[in-house]
C-alpha positions in Angstrom: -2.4 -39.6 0.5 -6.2 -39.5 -0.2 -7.0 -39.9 -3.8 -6.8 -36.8 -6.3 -5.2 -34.8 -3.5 -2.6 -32.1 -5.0 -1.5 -31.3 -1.5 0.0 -33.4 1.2 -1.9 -32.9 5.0 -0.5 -33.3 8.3 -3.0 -36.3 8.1 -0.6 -38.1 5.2 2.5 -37.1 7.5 0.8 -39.0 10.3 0.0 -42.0 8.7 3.0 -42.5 6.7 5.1 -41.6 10.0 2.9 -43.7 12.2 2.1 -41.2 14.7 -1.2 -38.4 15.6 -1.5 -35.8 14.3 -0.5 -34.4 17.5 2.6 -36.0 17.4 3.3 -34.3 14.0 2.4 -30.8 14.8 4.6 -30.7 17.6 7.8 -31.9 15.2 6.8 -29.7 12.5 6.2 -26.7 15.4 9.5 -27.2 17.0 8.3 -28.3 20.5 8.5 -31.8 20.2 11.6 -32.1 22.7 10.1 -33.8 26.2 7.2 -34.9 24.3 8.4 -37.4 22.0 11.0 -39.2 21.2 14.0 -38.2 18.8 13.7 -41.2 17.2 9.6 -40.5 16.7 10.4 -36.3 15.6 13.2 -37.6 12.8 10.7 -40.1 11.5 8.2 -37.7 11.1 10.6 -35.1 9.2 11.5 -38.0 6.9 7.8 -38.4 5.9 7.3 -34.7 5.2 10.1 -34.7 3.3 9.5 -37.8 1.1 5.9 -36.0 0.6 6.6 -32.5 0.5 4.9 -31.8 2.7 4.7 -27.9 3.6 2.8 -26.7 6.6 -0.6 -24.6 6.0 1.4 -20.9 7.2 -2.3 -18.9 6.7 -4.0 -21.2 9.0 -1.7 -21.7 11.4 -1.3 -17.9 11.6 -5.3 -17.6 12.1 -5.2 -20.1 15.1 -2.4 -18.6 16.6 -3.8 -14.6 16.0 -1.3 -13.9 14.0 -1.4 -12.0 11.1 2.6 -12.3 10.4 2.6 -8.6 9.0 3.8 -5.0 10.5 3.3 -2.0 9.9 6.3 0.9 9.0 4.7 4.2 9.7 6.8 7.3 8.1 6.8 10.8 7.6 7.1 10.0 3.6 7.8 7.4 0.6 9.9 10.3 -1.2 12.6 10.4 1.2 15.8 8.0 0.7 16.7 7.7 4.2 13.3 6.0 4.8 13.2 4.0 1.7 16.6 3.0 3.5 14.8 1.9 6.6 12.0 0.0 4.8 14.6 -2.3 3.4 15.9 -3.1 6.3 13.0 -4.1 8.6 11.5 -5.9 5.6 15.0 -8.1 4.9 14.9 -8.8 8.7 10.6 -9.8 8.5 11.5 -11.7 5.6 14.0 -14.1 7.5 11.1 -14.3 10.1 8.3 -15.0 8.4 7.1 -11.5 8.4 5.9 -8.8 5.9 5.9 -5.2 6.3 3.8 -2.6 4.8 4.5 0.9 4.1 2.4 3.8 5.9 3.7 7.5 5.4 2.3 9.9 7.3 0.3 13.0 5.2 2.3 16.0 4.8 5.2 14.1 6.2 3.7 14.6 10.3 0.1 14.4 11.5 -3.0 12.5 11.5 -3.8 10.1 9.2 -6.2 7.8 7.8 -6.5 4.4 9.4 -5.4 2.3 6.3 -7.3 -1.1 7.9 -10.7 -1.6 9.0 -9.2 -1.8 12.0 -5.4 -2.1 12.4 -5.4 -4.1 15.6 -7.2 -6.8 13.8 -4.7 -6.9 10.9 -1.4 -6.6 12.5 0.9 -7.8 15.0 2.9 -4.7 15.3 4.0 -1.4 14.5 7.3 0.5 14.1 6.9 4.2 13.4 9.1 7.1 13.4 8.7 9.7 16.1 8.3 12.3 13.3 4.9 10.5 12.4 3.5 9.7 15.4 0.7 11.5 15.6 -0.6 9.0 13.1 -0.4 6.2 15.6 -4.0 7.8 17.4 -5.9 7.6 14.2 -4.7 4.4 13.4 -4.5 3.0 16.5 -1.6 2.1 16.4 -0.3 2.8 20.3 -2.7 0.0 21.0 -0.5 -2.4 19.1 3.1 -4.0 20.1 4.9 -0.9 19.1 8.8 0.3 18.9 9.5 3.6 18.5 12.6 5.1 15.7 14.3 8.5 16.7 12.1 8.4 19.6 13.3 10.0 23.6 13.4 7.0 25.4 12.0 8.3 28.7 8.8 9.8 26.9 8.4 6.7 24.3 4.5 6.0 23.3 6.3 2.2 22.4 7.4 -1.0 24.2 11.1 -0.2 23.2 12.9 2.4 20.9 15.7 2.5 18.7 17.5 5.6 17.6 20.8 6.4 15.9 23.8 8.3 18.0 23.0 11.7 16.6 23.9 13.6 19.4 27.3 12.1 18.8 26.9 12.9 14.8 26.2 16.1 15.9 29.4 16.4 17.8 31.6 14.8 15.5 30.9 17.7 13.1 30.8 20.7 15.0 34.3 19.0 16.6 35.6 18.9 13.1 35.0 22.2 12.1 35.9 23.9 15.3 38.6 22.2 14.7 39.1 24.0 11.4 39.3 27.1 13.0 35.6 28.5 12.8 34.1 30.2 15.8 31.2 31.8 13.5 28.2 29.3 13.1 24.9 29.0 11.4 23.0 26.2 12.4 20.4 25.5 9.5 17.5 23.6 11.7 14.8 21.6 10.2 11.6 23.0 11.1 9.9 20.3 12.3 8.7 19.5 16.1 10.4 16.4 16.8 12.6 14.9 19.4 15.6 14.0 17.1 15.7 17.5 15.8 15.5 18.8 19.6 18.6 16.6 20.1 20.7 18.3 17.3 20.1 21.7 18.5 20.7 20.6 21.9 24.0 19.2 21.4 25.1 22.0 19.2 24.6 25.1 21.7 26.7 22.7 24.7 29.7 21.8 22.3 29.7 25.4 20.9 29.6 26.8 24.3 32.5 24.9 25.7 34.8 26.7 23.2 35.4 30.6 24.3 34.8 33.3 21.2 32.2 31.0 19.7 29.1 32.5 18.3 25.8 30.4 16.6 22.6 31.6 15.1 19.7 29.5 14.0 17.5 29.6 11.1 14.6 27.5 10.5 13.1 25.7 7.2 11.1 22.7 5.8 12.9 20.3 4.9 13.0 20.8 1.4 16.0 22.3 -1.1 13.5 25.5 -1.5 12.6 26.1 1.8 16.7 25.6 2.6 17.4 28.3 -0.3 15.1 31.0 1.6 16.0 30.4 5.2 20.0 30.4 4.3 19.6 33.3 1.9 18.2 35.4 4.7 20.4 34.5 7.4 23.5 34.7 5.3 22.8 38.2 4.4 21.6 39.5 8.2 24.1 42.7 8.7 27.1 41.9 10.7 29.7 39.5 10.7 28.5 36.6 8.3 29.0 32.9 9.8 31.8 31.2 8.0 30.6 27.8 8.7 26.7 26.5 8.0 25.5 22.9 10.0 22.3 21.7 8.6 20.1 19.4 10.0 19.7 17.2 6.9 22.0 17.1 3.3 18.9 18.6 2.3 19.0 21.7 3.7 22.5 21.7 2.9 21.9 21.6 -1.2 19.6 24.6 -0.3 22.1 26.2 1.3 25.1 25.5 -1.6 22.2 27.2 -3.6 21.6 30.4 -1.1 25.3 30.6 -1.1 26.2 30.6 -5.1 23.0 33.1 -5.2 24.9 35.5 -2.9 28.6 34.9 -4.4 29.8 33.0 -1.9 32.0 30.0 -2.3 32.1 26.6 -1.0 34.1 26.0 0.8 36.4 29.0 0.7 33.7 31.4 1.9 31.3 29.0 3.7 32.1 25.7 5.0 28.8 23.4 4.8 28.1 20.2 6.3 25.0 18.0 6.8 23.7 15.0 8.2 22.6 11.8 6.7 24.8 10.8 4.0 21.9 10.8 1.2 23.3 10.0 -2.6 22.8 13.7 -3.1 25.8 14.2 -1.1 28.4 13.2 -3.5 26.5 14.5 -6.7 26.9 18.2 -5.3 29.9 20.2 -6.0 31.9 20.3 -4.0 31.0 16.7 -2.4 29.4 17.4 0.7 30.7 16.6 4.3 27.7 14.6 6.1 27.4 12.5 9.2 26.5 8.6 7.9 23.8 7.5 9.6 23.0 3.9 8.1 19.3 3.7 7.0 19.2 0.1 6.7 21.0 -0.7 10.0 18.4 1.5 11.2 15.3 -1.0 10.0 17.3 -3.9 10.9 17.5 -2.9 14.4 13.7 -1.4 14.7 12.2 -4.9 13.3 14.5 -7.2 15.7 13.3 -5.1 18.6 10.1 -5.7 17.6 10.5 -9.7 17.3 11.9 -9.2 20.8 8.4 -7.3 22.3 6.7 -10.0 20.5 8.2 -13.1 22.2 8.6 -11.0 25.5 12.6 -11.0 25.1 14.6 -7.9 26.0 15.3 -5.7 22.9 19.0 -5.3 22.0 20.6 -1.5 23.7 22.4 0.7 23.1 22.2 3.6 20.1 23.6 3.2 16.5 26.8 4.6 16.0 27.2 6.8 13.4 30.0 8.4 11.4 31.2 12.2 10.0 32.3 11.4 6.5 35.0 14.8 5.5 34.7 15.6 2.2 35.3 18.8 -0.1 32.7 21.4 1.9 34.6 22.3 4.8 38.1 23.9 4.9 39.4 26.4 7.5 38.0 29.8 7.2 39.5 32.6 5.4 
């Protein structure tokens, strides 16, 4: 090692190993095999070990292009389901070498500020929710490796897309409470122009309509507790027979709706059965506990970053949607 060195180089590797330099970036690289020996590529491992040595990541990464980072667009930092997915993707990066940086998107959809100079220059990729893609044209970010989350696969702006089984969460809750007995349905819908919300409604109307003497109505909100509170309120007190069973797009709008409900005297579940989808920590600290469709947040990331690996080493991304799972708990009973 050269004299007053703190740091071991590829060169010390070499020389201690006998070999180029050549001969030790290949080893160290992982495409020595039909190059040199086994013999030559154990050698050279044995000298980096006895000198710790530890490859220079940052410039290899500038030869190479790479940047080693990706970018998580959302629709916001506030929401747990996304936190969810954040932790996901960035324990899969981490086992790759990766990090991952957080983007929401302003008022949850929309443009939004490039936060780069210029993003193709400082990432390899991007995963982004379908709910904040508008922010992929100001940071563009459609110009990038992309993968799509809760994204229609046959309109996708990415390379692949990864979504959760929600028409089948969807079904597995109105199945469970048509089940129950109701025929009388609000659907609480988040009012937000987005494919996954599309879906929901979608699959709603075709169970509903298999089943003769069923009736739904739709109201519309933000997602937000307050916004759920107004919109539930209203429809929930619309002359005529009141629905006896509520399905809400997100446990969200469910809490809004336990609040409309209480507001108007009705109980849960004796008067209204309410469920939602997601699964949040909320749904356990409201009373009664809420029924929810899981969906698994950090499966979720886990799956969005590995598709991206994939469209980054031009391999096929895993199919196939998420499952997901109706968890029954104390909001839903047959209807009085």
């Amino acid at each position: 090692m050269a004299r007053g060195s703190t740091r071991p180089t590829s060169r010390d590797v070499a020389q201690a190993a006998g070999v180029s330099q050549a001969a030790v970036s290949l080893v160290l690289g992982d495409k020595w095999r039909g190059r040199v020996s086994e013999a030559t590529a154990e050698r050279v491992r044995e000298a980096a070990r006895d000198l710790g040595y530890r490859p220079n990541l940052a410039a290899r990464n500038l030869r190479l292009g790479r940047t080693r980072t990706v970018l998580l667009v959302v629709p916001a930092l506030t929401t747990e389901f996304f936190a969810g997915v954040y932790t996901g993707a960035a324990r899969v990066a981490a086992e790759h070498g990766f990090g991952v940086v957080l983007y929401p998107s302003p008022e949850g959809i929309g443009p939004a500020r490039d936060p780069f100079a210029s993003a193709q220059a400082a990432l390899d990729g991007v995963i982004a929710s379908s709910m904040a893609a508008d922010a992929l044209t100001a940071i563009r970010g459609e110009a990038l490796p992309l993968v799509m989350l809760d994204s229609d696969p046959a309109g996708s702006l990415g390379a692949a897309t990864v979504n959760l089984d929600i028409a089948d969460g969807f079904r597995q809750a109105a199945e469970h409470l048509l089940s129950l007995g109701h025929r009388r349905f609000l659907h609480l819908a988040a009012d937000v122009a987005s494919w996954t919300f599309e879906v929901r409604a979608r699959e709603l109307a075709a169970r509903l309509a298999e089943v003769p003497g069923t009736s739904v109505c739709t109201a519309r909100a933000p997602i937000s507790i307050e916004g759920a509170v107004t919109a539930a309120a209203a429809a929930l007190s619309t002359p005529g027979a009141r629905p006896t069973a509520v399905i809400c797009d997100d446990d969200l709008l469910a809490a809004g709706t336990y609040k409309a409900a209480r507001r108007l005297g009705l109980r849960i579940p004796d008067d209204l059965s309410v469920t939602g989808i997601d699964d949040l920590a909320l749904a356990t600290a409201m009373d009664p506990e809420l029924t929810t469709v899981h969906l698994n947040a950090e499966l979720f990331g886990e799956h969005g970053m590995r598709a991206l690996l994939a469209v980054l080493e031009d391999r096929a991304p895993e199919s196939g949607d998420i499952p997901v799972q109706l968890i029954v708990r104390s909001s839903t009973a047959p209807p009085r």
